[in-house]
PDB file of N, CA, C and O in Angstrom:
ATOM      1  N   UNK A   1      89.839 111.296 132.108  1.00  0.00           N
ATOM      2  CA  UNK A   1      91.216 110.858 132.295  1.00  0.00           C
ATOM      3  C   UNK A   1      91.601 109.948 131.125  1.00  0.00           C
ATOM      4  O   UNK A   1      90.948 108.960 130.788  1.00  0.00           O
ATOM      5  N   UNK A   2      92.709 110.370 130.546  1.00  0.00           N
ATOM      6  CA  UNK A   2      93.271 109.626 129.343  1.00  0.00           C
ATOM      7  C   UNK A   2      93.978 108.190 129.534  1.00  0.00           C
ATOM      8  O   UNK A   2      95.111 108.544 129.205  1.00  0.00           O
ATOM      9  N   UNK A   3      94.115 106.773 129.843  1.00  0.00           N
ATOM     10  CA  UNK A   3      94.488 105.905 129.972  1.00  0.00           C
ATOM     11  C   UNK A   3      96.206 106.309 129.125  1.00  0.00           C
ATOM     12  O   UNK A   3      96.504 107.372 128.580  1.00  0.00           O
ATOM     13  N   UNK A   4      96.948 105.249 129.256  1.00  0.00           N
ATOM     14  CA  UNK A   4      98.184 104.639 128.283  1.00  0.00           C
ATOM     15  C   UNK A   4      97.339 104.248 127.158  1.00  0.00           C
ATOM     16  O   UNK A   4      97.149 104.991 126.195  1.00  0.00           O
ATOM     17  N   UNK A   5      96.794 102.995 127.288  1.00  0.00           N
ATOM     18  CA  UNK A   5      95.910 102.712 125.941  1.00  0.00           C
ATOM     19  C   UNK A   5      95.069 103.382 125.052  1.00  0.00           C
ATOM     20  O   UNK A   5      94.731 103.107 123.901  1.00  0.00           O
ATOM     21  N   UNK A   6      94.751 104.452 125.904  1.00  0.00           N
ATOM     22  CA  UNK A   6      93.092 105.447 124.963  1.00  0.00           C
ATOM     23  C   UNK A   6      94.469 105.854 123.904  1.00  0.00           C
ATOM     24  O   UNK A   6      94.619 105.544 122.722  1.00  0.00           O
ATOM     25  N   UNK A   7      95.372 106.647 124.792  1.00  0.00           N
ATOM     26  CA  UNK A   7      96.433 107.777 123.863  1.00  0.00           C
ATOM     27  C   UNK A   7      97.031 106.829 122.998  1.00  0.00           C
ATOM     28  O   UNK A   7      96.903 107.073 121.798  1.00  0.00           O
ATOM     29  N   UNK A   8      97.775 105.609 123.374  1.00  0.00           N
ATOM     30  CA  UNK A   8      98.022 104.505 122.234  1.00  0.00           C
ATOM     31  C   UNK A   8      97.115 104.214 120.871  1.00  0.00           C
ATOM     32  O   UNK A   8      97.441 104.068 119.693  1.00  0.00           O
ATOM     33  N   UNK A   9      95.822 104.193 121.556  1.00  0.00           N
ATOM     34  CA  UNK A   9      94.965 104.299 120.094  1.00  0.00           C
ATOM     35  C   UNK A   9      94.702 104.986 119.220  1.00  0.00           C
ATOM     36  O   UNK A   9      94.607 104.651 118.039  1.00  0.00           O
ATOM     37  N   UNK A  10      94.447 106.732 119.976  1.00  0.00           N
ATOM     38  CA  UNK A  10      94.177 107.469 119.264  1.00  0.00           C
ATOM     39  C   UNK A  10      95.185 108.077 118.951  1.00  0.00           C
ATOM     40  O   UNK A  10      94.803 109.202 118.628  1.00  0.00           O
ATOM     41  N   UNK A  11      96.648 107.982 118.816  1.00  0.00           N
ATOM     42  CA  UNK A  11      97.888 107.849 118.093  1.00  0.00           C
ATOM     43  C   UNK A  11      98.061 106.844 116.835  1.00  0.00           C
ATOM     44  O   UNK A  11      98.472 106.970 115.682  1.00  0.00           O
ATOM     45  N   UNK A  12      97.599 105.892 117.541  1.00  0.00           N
ATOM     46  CA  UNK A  12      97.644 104.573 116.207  1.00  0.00           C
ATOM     47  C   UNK A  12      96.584 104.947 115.070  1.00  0.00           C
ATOM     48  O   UNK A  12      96.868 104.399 114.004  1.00  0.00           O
ATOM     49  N   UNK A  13      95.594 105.631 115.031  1.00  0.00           N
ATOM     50  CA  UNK A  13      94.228 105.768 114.225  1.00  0.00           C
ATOM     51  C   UNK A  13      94.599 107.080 113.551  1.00  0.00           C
ATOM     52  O   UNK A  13      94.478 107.140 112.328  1.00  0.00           O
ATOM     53  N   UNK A  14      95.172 108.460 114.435  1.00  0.00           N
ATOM     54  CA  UNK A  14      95.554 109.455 113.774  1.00  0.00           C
ATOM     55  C   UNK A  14      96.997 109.379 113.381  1.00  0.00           C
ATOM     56  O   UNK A  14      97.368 110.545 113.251  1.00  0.00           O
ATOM     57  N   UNK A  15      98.007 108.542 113.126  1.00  0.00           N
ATOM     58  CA  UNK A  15      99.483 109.006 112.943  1.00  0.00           C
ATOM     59  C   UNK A  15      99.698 108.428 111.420  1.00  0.00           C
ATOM     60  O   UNK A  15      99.007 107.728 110.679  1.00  0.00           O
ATOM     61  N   UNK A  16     100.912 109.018 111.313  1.00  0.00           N
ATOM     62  CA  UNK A  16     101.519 108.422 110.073  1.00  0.00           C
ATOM     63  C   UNK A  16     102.690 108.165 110.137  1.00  0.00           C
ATOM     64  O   UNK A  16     103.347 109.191 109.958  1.00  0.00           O
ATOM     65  N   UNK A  17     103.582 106.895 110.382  1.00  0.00           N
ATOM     66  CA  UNK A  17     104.692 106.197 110.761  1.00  0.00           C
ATOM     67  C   UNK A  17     104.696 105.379 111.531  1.00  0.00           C
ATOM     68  O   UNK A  17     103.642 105.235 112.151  1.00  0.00           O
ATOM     69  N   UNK A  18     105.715 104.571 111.826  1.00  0.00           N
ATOM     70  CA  UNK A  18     105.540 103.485 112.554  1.00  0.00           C
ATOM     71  C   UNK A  18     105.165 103.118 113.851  1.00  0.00           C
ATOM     72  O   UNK A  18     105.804 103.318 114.884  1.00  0.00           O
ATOM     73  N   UNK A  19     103.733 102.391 113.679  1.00  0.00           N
ATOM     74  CA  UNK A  19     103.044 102.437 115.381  1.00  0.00           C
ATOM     75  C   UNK A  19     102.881 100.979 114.754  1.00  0.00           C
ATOM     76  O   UNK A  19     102.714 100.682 113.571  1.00  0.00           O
ATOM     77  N   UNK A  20     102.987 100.038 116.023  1.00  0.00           N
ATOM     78  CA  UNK A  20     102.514  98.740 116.078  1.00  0.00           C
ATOM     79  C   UNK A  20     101.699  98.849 117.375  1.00  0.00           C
ATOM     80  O   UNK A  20     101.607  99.778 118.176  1.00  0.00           O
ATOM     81  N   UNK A  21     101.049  97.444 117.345  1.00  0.00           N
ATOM     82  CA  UNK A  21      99.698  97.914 118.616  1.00  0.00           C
ATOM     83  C   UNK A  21      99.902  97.528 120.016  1.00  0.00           C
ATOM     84  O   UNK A  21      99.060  97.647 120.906  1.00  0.00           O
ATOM     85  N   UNK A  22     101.122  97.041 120.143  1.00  0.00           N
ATOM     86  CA  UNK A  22     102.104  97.274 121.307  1.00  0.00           C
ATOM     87  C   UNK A  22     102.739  98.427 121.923  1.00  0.00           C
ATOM     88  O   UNK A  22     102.608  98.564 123.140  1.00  0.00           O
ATOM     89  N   UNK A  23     103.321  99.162 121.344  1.00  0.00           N
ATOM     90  CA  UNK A  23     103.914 100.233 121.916  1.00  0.00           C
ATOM     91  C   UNK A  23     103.870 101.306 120.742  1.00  0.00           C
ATOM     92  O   UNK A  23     103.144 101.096 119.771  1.00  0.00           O
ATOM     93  N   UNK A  24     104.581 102.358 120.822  1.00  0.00           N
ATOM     94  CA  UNK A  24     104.949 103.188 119.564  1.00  0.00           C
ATOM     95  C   UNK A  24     106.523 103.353 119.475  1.00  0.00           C
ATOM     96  O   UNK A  24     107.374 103.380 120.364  1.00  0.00           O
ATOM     97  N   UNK A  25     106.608 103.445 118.244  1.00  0.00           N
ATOM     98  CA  UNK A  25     108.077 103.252 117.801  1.00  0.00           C
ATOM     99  C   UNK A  25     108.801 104.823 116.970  1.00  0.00           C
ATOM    100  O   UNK A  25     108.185 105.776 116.493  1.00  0.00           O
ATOM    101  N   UNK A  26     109.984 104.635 117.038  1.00  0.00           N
ATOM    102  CA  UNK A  26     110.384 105.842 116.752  1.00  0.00           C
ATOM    103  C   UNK A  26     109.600 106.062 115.183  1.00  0.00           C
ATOM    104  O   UNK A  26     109.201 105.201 114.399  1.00  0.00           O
ATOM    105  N   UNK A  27     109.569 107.239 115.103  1.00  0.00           N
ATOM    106  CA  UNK A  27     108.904 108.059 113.657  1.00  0.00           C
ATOM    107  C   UNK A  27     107.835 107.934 113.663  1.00  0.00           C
ATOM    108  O   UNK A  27     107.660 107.612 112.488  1.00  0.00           O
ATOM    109  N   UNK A  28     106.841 107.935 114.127  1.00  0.00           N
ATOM    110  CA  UNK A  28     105.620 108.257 114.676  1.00  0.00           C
ATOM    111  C   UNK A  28     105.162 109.710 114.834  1.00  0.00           C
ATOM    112  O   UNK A  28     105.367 110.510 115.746  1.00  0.00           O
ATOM    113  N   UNK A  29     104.450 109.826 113.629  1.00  0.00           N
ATOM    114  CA  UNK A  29     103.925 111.269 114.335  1.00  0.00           C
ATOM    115  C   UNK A  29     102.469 111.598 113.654  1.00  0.00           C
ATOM    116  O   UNK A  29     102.007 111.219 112.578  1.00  0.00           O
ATOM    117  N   UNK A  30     101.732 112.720 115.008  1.00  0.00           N
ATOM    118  CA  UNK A  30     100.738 112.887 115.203  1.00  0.00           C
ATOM    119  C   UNK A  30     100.323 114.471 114.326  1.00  0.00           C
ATOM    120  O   UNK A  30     100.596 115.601 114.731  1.00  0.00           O
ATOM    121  N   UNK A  31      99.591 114.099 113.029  1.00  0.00           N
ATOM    122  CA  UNK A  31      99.120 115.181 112.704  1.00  0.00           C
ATOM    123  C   UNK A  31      97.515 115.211 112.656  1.00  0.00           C
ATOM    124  O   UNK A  31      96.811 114.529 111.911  1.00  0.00           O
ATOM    125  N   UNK A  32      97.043 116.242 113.708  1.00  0.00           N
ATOM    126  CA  UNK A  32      95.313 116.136 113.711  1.00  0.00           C
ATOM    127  C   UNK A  32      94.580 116.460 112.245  1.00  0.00           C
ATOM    128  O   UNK A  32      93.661 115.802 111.757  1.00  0.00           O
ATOM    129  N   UNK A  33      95.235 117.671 111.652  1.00  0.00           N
ATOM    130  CA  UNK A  33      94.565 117.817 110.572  1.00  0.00           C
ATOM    131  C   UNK A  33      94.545 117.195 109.313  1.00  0.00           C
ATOM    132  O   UNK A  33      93.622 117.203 108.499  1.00  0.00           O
ATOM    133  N   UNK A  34      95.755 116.601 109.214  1.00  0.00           N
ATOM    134  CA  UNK A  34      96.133 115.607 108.343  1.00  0.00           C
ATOM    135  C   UNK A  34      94.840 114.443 108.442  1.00  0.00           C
ATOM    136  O   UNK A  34      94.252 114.154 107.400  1.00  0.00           O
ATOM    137  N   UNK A  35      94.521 113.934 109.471  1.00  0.00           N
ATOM    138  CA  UNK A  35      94.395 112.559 110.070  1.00  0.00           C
ATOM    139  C   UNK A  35      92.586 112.856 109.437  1.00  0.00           C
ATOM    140  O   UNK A  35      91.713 111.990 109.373  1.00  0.00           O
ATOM    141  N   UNK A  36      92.460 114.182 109.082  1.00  0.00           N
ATOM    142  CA  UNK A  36      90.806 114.178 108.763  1.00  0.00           C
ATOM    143  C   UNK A  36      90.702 114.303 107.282  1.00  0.00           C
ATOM    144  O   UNK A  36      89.725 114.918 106.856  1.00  0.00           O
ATOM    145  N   UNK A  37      91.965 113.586 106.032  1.00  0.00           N
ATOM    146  CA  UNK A  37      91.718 113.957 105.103  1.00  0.00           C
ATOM    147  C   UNK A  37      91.296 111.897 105.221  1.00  0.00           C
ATOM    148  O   UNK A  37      91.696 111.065 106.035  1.00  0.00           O
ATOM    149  N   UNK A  38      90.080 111.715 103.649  1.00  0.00           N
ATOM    150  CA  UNK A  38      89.821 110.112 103.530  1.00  0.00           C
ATOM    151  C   UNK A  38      90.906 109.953 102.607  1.00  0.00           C
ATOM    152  O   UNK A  38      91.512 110.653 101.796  1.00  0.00           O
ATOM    153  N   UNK A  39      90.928 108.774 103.028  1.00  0.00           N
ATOM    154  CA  UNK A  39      91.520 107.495 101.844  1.00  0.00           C
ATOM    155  C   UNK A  39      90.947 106.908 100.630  1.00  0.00           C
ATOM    156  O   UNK A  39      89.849 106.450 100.314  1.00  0.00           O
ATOM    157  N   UNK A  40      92.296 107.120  99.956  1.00  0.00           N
ATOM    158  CA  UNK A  40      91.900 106.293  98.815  1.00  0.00           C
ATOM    159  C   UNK A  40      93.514 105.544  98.427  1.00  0.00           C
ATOM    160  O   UNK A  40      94.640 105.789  98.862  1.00  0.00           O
ATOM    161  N   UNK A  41      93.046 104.618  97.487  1.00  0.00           N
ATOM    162  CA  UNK A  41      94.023 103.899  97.125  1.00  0.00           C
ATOM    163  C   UNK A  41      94.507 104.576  95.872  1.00  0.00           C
ATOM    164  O   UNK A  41      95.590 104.199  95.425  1.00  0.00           O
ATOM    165  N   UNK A  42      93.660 105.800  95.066  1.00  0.00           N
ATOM    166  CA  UNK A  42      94.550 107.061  93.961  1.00  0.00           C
ATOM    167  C   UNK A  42      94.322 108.042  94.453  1.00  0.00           C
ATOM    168  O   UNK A  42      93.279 108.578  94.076  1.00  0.00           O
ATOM    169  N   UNK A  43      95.037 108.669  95.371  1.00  0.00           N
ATOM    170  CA  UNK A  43      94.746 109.644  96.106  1.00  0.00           C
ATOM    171  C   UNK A  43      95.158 110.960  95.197  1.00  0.00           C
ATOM    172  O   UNK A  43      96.124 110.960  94.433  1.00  0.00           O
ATOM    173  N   UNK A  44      94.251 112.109  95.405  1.00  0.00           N
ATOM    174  CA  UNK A  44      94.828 113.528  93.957  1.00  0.00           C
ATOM    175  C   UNK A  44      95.583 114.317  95.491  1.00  0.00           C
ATOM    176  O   UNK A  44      96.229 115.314  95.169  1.00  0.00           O
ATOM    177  N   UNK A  45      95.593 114.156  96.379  1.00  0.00           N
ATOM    178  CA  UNK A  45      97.061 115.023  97.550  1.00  0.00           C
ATOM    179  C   UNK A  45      97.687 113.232  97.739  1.00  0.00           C
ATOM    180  O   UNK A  45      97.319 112.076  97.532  1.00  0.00           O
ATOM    181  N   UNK A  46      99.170 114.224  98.412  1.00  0.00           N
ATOM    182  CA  UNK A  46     100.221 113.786  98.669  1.00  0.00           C
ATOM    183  C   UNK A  46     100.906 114.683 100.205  1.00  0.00           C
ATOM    184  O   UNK A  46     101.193 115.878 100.280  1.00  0.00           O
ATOM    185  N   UNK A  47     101.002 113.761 101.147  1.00  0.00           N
ATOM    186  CA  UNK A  47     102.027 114.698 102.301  1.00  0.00           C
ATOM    187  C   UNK A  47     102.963 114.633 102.463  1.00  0.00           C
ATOM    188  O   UNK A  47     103.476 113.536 102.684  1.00  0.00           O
ATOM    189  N   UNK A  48     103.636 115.703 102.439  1.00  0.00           N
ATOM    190  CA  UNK A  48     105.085 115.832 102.202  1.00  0.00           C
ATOM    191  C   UNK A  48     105.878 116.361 103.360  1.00  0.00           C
ATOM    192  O   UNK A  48     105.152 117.110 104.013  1.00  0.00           O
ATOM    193  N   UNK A  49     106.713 116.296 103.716  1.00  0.00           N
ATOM    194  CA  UNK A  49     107.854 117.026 104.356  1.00  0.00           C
ATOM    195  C   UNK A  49     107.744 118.317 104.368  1.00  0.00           C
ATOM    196  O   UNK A  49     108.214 118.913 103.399  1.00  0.00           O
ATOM    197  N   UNK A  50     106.962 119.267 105.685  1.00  0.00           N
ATOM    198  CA  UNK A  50     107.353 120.681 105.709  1.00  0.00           C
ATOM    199  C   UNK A  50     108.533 121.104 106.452  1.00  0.00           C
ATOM    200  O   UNK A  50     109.135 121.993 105.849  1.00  0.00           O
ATOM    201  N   UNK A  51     108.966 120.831 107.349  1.00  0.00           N
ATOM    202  CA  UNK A  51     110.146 120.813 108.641  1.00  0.00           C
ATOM    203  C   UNK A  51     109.449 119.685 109.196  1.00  0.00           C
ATOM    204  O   UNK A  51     108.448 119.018 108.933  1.00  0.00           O
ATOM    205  N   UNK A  52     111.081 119.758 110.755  1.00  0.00           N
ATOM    206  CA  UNK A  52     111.142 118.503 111.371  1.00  0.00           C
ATOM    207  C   UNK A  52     109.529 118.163 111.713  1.00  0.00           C
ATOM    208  O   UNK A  52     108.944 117.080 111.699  1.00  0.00           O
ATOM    209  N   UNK A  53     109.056 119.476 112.016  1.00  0.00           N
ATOM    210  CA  UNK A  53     107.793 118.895 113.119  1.00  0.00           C
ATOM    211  C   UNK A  53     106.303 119.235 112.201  1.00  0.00           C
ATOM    212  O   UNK A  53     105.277 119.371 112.869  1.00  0.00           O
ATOM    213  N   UNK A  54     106.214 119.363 110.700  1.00  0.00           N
ATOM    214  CA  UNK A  54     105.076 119.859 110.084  1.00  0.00           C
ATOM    215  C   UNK A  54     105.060 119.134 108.883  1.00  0.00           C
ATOM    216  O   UNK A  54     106.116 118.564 108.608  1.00  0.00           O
ATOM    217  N   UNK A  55     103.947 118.992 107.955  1.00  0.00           N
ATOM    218  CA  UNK A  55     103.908 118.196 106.842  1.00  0.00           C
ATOM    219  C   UNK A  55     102.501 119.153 106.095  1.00  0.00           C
ATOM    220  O   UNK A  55     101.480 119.478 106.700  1.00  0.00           O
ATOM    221  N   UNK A  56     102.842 119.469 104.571  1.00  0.00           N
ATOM    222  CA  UNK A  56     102.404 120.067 103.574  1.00  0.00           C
ATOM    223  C   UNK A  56     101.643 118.971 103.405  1.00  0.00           C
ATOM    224  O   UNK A  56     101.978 117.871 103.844  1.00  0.00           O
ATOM    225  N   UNK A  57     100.287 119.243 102.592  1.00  0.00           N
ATOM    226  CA  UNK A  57      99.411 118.639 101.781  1.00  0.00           C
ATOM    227  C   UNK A  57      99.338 118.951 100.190  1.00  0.00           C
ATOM    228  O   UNK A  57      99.275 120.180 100.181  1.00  0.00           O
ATOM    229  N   UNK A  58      99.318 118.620  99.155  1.00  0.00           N
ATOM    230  CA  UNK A  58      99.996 118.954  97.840  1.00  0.00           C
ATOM    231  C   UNK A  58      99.079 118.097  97.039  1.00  0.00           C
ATOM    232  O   UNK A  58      98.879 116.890  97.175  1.00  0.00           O
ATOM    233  N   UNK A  59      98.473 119.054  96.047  1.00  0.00           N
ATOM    234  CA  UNK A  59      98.008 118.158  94.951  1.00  0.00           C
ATOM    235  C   UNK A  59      98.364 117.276  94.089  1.00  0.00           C
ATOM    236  O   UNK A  59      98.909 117.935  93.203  1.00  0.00           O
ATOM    237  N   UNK A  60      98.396 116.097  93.777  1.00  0.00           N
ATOM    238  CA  UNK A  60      99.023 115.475  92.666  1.00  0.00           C
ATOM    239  C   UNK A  60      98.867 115.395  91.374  1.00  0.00           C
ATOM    240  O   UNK A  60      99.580 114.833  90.542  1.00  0.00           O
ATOM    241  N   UNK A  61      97.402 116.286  91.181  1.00  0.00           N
ATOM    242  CA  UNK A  61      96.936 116.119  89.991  1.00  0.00           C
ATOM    243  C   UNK A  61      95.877 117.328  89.825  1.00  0.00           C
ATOM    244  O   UNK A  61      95.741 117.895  90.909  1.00  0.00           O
ATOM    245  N   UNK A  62      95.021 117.945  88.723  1.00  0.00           N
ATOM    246  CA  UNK A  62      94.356 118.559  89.122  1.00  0.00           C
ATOM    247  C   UNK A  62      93.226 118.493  89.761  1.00  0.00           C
ATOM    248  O   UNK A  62      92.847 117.322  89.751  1.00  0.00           O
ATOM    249  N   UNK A  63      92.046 119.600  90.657  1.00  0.00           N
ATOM    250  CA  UNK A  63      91.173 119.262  91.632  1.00  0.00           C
ATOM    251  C   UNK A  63      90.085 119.881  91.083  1.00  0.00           C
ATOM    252  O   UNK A  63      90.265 121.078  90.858  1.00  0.00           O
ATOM    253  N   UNK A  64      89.185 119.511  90.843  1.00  0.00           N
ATOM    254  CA  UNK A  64      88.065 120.252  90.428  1.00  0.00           C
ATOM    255  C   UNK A  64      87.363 121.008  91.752  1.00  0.00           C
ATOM    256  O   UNK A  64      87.421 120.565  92.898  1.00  0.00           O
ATOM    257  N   UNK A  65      86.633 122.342  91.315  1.00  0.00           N
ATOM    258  CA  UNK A  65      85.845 122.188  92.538  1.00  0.00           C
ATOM    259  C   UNK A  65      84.733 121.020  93.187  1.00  0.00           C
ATOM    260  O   UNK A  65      84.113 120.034  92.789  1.00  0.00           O
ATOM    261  N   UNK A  66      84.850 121.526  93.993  1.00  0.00           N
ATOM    262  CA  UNK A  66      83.712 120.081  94.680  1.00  0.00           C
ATOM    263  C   UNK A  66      83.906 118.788  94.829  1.00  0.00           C
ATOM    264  O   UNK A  66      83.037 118.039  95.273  1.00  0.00           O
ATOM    265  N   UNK A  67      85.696 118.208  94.275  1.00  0.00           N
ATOM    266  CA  UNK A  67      85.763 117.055  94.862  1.00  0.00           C
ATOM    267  C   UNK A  67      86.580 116.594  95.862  1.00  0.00           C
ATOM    268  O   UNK A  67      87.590 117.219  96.186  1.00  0.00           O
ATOM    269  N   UNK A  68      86.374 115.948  96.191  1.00  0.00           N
ATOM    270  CA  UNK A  68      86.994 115.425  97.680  1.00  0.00           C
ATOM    271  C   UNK A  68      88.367 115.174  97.446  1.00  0.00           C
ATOM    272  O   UNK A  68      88.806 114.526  96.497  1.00  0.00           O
ATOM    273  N   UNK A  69      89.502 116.089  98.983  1.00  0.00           N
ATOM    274  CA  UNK A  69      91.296 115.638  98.786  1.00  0.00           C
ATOM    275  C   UNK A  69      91.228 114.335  99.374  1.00  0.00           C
ATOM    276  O   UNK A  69      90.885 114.409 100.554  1.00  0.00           O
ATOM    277  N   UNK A  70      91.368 113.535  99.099  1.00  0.00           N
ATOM    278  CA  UNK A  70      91.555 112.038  99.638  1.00  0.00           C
ATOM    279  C   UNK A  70      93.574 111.812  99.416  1.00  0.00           C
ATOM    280  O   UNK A  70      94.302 111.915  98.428  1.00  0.00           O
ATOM    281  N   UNK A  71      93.854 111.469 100.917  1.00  0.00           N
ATOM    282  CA  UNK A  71      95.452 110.920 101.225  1.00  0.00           C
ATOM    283  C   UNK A  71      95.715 109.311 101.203  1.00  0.00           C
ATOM    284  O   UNK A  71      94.741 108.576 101.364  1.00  0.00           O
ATOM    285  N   UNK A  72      96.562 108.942 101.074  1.00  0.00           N
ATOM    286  CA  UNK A  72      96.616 107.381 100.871  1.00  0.00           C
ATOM    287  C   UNK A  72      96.981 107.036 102.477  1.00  0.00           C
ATOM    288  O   UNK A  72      97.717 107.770 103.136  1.00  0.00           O
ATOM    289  N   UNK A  73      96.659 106.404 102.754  1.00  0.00           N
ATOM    290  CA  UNK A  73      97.206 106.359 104.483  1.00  0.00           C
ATOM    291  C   UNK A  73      98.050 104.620 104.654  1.00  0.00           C
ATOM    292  O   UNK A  73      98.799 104.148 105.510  1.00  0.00           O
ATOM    293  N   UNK A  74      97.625 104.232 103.734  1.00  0.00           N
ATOM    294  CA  UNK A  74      98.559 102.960 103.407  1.00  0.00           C
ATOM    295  C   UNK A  74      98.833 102.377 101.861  1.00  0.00           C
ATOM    296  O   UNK A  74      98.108 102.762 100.943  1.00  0.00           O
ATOM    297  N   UNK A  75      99.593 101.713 101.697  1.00  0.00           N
ATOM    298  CA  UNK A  75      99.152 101.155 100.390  1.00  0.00           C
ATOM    299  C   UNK A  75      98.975  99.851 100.203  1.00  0.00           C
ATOM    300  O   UNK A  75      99.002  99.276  99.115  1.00  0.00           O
ATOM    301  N   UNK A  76      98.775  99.328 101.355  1.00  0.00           N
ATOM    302  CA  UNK A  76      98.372  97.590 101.680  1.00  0.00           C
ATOM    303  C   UNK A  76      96.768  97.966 102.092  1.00  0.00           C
ATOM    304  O   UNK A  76      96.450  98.871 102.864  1.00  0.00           O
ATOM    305  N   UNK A  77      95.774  96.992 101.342  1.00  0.00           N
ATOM    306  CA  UNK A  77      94.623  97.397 101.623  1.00  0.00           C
ATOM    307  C   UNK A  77      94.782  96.489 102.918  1.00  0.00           C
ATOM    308  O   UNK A  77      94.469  97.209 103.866  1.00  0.00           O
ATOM    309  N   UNK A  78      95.160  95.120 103.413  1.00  0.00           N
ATOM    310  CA  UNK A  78      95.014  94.433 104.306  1.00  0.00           C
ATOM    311  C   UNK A  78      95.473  95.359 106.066  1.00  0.00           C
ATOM    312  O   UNK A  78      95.046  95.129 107.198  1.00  0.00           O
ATOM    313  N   UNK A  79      96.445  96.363 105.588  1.00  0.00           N
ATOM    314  CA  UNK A  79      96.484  97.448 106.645  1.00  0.00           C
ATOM    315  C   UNK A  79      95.689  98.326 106.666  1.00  0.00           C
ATOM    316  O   UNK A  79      95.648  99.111 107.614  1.00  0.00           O
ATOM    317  N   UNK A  80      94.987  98.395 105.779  1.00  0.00           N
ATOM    318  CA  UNK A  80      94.082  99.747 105.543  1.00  0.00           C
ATOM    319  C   UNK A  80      92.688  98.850 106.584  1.00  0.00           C
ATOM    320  O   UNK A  80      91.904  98.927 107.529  1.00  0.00           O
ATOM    321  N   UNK A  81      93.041  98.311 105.847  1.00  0.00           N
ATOM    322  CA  UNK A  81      91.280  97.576 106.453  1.00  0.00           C
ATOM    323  C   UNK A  81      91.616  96.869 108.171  1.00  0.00           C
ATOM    324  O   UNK A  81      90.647  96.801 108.927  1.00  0.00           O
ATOM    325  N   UNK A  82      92.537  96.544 108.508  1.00  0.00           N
ATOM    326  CA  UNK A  82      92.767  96.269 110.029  1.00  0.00           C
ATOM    327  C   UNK A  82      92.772  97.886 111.171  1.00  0.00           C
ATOM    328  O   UNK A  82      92.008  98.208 112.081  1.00  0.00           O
ATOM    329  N   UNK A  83      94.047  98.619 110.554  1.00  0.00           N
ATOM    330  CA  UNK A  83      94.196  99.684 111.179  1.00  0.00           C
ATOM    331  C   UNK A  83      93.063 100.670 111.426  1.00  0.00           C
ATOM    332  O   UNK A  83      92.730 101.164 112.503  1.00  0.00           O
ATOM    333  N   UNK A  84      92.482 100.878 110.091  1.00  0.00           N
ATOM    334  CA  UNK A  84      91.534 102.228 110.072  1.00  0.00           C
ATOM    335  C   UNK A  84      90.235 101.583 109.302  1.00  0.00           C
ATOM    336  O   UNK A  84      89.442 102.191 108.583  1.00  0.00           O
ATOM    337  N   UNK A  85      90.229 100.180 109.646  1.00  0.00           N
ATOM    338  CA  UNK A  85      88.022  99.438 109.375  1.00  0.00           C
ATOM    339  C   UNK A  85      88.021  99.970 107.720  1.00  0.00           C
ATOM    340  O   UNK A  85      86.845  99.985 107.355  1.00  0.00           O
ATOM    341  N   UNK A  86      88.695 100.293 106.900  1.00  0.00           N
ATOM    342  CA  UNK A  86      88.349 100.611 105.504  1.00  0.00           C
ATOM    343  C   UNK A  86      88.562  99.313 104.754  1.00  0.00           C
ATOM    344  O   UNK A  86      89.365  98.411 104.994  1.00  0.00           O
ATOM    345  N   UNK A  87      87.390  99.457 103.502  1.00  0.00           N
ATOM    346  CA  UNK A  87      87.871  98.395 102.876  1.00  0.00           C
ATOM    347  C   UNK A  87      87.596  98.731 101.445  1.00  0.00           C
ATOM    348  O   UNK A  87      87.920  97.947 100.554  1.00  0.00           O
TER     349      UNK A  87
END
């Protein structure tokens, strides 16, 4: 059984838009596959706008084989490191 809080979290850990750890706020949204690319602070993808309800992943630069797409998921390390334990 899923609590209010479990789904609050695991919204807050997978989303991209505005969640505070009170409630969730409009523009909030939940992409699973997105949510499994890492972070970096020079990330070579970018997510973009596919329609209302989908979002593209896009290179920013070129990719060699074999290295890792890393997404920026913030650009405050002090959010990076509260929200999602990275540092």
């Amino acid at each position: 059984v899923l609590s209010a809080e479990r789904v609050r979290n695991i919204i807050s850990i997978n989303s991209f838009g505005s969640v505070n750890e009170s409630k969730l706020q409009k523009g909030t949204s939940l992409f699973a596959a997105i949510s499994m690319f890492n972070h970096s602070f020079s990330p070579n993808c970018a997510i973009l706008p596919y329609s209302c309800s989908s979002r593209a992943i896009v290179t920013r630069r070129a990719v060699k084989k074999g290295d890792e797409m890393c997404i920026s998921y913030h650009n405050d390390p002090d959010v990076v490191k509260r929200k999602w334990g990275i540092e």
